[in-house]
MILOFI-632614 format. One record per residue (C-alpha): residue number from 1; x negated, y, z; residue in three letters. Coordinates in Angstrom, 1 decimal. Layout:
% MILOFI-632614
fivex,xx,yy,zz,marmar
NUM,X,Y,Z,ALA .
...
% end
This chain:
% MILOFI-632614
fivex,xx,yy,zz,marmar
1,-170.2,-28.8,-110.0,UNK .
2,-173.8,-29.3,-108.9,UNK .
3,-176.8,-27.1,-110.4,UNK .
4,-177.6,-30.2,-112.8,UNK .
5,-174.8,-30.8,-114.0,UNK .
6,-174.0,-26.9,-114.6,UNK .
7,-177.2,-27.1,-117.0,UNK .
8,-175.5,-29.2,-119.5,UNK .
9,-173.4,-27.3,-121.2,UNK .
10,-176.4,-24.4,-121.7,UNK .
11,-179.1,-27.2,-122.9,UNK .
12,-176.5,-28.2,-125.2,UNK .
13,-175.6,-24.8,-126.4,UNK .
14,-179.2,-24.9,-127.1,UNK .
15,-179.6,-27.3,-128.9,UNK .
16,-176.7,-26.8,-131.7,UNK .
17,-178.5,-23.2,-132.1,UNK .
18,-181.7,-24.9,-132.7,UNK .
19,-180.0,-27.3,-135.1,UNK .
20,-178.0,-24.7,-136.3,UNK .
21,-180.5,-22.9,-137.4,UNK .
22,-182.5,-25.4,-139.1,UNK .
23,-179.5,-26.5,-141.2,UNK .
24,-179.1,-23.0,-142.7,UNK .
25,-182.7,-22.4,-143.5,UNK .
26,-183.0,-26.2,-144.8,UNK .
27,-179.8,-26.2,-146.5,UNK .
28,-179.2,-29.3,-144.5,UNK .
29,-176.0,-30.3,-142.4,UNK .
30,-175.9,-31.5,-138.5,UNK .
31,-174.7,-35.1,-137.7,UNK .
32,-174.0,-35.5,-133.9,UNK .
33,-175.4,-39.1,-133.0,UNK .
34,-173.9,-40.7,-129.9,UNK .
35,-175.6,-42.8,-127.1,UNK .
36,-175.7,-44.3,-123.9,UNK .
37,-176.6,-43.2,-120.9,UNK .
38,-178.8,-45.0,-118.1,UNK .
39,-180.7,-44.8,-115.1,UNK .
40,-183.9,-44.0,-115.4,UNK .
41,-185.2,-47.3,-112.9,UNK .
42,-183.9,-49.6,-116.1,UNK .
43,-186.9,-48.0,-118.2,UNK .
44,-190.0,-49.6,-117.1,UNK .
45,-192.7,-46.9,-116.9,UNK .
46,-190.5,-43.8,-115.3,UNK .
47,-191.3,-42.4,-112.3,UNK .
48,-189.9,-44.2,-108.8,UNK .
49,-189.1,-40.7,-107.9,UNK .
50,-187.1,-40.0,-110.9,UNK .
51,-185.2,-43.9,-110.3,UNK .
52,-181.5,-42.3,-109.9,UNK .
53,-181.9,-39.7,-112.7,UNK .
54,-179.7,-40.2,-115.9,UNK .
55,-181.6,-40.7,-119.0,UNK .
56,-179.3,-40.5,-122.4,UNK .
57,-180.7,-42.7,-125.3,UNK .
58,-180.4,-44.0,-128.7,UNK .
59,-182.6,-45.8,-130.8,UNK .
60,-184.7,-43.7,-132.6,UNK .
61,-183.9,-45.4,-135.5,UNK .
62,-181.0,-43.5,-136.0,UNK .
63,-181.6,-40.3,-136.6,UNK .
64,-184.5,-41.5,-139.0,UNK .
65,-182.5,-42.6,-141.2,UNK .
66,-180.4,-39.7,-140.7,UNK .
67,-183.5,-37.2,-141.4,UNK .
68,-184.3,-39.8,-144.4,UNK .
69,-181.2,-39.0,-146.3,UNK .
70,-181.2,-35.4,-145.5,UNK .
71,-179.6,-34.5,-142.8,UNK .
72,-180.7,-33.1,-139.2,UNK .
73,-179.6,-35.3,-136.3,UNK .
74,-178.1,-33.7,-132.9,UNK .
75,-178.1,-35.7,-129.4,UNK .
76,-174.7,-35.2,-128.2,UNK .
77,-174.4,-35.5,-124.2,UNK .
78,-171.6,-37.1,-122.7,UNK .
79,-171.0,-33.9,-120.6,UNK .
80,-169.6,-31.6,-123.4,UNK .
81,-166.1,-31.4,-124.2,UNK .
82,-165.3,-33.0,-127.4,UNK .
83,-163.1,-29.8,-128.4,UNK .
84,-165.9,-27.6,-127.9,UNK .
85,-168.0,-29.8,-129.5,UNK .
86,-166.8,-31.0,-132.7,UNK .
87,-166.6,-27.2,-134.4,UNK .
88,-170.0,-27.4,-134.3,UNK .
89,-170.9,-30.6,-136.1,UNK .
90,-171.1,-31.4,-139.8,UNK .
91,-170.7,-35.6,-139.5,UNK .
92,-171.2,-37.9,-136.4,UNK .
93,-172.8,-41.1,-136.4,UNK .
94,-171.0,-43.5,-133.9,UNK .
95,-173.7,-45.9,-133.1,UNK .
96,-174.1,-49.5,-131.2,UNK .
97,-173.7,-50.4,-127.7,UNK .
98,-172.1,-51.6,-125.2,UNK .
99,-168.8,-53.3,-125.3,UNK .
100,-165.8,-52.0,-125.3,UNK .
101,-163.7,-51.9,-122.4,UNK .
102,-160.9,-54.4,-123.6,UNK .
103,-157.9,-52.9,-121.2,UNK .
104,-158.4,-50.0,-124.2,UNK .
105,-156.8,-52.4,-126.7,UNK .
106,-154.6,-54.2,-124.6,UNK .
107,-156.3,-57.3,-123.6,UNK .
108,-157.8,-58.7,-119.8,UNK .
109,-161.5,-58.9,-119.5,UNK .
110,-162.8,-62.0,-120.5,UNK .
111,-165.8,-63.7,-118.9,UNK .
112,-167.8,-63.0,-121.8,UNK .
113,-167.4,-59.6,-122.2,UNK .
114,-170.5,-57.4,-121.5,UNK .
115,-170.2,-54.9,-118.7,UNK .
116,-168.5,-51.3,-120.3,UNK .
117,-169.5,-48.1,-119.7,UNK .
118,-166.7,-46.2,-118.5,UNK .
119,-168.1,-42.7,-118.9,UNK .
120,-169.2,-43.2,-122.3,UNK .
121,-166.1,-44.9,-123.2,UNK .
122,-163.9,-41.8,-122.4,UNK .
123,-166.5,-39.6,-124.3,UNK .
124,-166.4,-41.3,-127.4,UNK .
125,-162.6,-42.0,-127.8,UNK .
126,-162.3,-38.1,-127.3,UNK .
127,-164.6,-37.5,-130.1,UNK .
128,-163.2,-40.3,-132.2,UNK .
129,-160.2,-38.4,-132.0,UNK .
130,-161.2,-34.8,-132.6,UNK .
131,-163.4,-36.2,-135.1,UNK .
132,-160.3,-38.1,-137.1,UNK .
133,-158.2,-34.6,-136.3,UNK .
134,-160.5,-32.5,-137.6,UNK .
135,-161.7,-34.8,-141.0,UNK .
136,-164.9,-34.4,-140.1,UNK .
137,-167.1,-36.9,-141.8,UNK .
138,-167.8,-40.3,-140.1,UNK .
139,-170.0,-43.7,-139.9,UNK .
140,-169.8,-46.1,-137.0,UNK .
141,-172.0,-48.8,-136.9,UNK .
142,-171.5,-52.2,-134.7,UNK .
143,-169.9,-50.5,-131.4,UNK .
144,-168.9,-47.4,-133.5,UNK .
145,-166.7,-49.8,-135.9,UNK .
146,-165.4,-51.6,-132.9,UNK .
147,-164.4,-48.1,-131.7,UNK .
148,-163.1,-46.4,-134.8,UNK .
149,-160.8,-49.5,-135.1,UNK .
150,-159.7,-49.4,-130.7,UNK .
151,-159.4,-45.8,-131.3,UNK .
152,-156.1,-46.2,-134.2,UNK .
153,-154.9,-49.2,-132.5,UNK .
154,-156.5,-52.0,-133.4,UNK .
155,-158.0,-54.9,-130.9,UNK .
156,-161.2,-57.0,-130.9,UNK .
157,-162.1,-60.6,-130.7,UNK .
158,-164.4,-60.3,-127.3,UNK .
159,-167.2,-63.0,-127.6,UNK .
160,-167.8,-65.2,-131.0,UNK .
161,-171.4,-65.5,-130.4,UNK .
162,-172.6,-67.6,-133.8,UNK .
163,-172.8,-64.3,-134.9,UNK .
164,-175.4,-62.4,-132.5,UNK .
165,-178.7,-63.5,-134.6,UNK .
166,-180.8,-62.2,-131.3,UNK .
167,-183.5,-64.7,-131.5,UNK .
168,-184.4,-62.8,-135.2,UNK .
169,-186.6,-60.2,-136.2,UNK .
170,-183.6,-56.6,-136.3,UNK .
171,-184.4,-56.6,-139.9,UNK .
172,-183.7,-60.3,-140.5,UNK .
173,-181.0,-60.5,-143.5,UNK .
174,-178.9,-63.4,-142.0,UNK .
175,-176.0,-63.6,-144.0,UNK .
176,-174.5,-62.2,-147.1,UNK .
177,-170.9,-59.6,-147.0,UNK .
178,-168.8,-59.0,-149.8,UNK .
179,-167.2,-55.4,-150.7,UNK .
180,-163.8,-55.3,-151.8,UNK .
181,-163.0,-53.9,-155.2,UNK .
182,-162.2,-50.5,-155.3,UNK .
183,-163.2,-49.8,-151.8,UNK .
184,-165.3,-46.2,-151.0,UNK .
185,-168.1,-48.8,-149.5,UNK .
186,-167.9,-51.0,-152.7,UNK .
187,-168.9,-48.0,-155.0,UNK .
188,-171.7,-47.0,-151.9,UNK .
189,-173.1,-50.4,-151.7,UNK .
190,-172.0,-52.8,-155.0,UNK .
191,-169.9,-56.0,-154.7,UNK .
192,-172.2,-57.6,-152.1,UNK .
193,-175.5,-57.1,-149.9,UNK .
194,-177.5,-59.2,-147.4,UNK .
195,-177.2,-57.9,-143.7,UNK .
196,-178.6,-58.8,-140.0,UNK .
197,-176.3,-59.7,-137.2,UNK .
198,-176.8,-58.5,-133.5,UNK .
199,-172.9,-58.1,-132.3,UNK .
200,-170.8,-60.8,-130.7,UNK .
201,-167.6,-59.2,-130.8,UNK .
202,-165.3,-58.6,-133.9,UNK .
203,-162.6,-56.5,-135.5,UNK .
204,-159.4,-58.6,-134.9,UNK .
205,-156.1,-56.6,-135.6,UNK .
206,-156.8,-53.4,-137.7,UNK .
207,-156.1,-50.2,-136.6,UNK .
208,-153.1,-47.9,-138.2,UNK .
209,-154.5,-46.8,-141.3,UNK .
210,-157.6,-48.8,-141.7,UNK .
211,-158.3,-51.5,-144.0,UNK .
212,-161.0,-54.4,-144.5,UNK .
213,-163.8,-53.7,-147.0,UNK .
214,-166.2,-55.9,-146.6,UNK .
215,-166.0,-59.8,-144.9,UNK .
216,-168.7,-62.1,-144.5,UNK .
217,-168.4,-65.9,-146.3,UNK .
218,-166.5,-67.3,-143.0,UNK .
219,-163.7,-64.6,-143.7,UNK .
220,-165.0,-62.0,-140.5,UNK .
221,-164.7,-58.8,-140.8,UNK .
222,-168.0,-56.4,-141.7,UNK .
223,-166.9,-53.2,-142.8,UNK .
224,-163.7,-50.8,-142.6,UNK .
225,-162.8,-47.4,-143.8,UNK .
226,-159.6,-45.3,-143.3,UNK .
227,-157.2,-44.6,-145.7,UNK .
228,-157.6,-40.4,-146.3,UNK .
229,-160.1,-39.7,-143.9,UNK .
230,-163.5,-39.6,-144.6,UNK .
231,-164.5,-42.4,-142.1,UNK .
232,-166.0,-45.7,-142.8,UNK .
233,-167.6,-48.0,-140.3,UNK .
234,-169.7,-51.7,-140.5,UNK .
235,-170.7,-53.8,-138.3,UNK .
236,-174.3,-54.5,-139.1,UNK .
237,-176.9,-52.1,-138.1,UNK .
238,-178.7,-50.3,-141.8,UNK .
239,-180.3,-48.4,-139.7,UNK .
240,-182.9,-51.5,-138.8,UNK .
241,-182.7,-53.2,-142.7,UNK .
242,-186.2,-52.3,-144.3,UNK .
243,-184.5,-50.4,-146.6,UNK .
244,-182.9,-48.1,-144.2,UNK .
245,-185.2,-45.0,-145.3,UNK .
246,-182.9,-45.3,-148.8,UNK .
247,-179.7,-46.9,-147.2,UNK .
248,-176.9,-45.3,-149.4,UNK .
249,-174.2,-45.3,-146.4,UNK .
250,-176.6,-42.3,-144.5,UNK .
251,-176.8,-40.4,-147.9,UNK .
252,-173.1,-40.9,-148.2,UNK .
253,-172.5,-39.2,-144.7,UNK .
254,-174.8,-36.6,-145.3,UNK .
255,-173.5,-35.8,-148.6,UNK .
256,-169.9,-35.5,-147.5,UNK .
257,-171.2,-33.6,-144.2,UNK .
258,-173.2,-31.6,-146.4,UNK .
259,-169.7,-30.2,-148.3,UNK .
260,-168.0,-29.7,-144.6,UNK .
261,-171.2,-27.6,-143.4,UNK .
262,-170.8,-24.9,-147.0,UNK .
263,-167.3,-24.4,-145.8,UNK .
264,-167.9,-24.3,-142.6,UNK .
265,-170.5,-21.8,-142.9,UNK .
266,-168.9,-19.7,-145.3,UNK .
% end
């Protein structure tokens, strides 16, 4: 192991005390949010020097709304080991991305299929899993309900591009999803609400203890959630809506992280 990479583990350690600390003195509990990791050439105004750096990202947007319903977002690196990690953590956002890679569920690359990323791939289905072990509160959102649903066995139809609105404004409200009755995301968000579309890949089969909550008018589905475990996923992004600074889904994560951090902490 190189001197950078030894650093890692110690910036994270750093990090979860920082965040530690904040939650206890604000009363507030810590949602790890995931990302992606780049090179630093792809950003446009880094330094030619610094071209073959990695540079980890997410879009801000996240832990705004995060902050917004009261909680206090952590970066999680791809470097730390889920284990280690998850004891730590009150919630985790899985958020967008890249595709999946499709041998994960079974199927053979097809020509539509977006390049994966291998590294954060293995990262995130380790979490998933600690995450699921553990009960540790959950919300994916495009990629992360693609994952949640790969992760218990489920599979994904790889390109149906009518429904990646990219041409629109993030906060475009393209179509309308229905909730199913009864459903935890029914009593979060009503019987229906108006949502954008970035993603051109779909749940397909469900995963082993999943079901479908919420479907858009041509019978796609928009949101699942798991059975017993406090985990429920959609495939829009709420996190760009214009009402994300109120969107009930963060305020449910951060309320059912908020119970997991008292007995944690006790």
């Amino acid at each position: 192991m190189n001197s950078k990479e030894s650093n890692y583990p110690d910036l994270f350690r750093l990090s979860i005390i920082v965040g530690q600390y904040i939650g206890r003195v604000q009363n507030r509990p810590l949602i790890g949010l995931t990302g992606r990791r780049v090179l630093s050439a792809r950003i446009s105004d880094s330094l030619p020097v610094l071209a073959e750096a990695d540079v980890d990202i997410y879009y801000a947007a996240y832990g705004r709304a995060v902050i917004a319903a009261g909680g206090v977002p952590v970066h999680v690196p791809l470097d730390v080991e889920a284990t280690a990690l998850i004891e730590h953590l009150d919630g985790v956002l899985f958020s967008g991305g890249a595709d999946i890679e499709p041998s994960r569920y079974g199927a053979e690359r097809s020509s539509d299929v977006e390049p994966s990323e291998q590294e954060r791939d293995r990262f995130e289905f380790q979490l998933m899993a600690e995450t699921l072990e553990n009960e540790v509160p959950v919300v994916g959102i495009c990629r992360g309900m693609q994952l949640l649903n790969v992760a218990l066995g489920g599979t994904l139809n790889q390109h149906v591009p009518a429904h990646a609105k990219l041409e629109l404004p993030v906060d475009t409200e393209t179509h309308r999803v229905d909730m199913e009755p009864g459903s935890l995301l029914g009593s979060i968000y009503g019987p229906s609400r108006d949502v954008n579309s970035l993603h051109h890949q779909t749940v397909d089969r469900v995963g082993s203890g999943l079901t479908v909550v919420a479907r858009a008018d041509g019978g796609s589905v928009e949101a699942i959630e798991h059975d017993s475990l406090p985990a429920v996923a959609v495939q829009w992004h709420p996190e760009l809506l214009r009402s994300e600074a109120c969107d009930p889904l963060f305020a449910w994560l951060v309320d059912q992280a908020l119970s997991r951090m008292k007995t944690r902490l006790a």
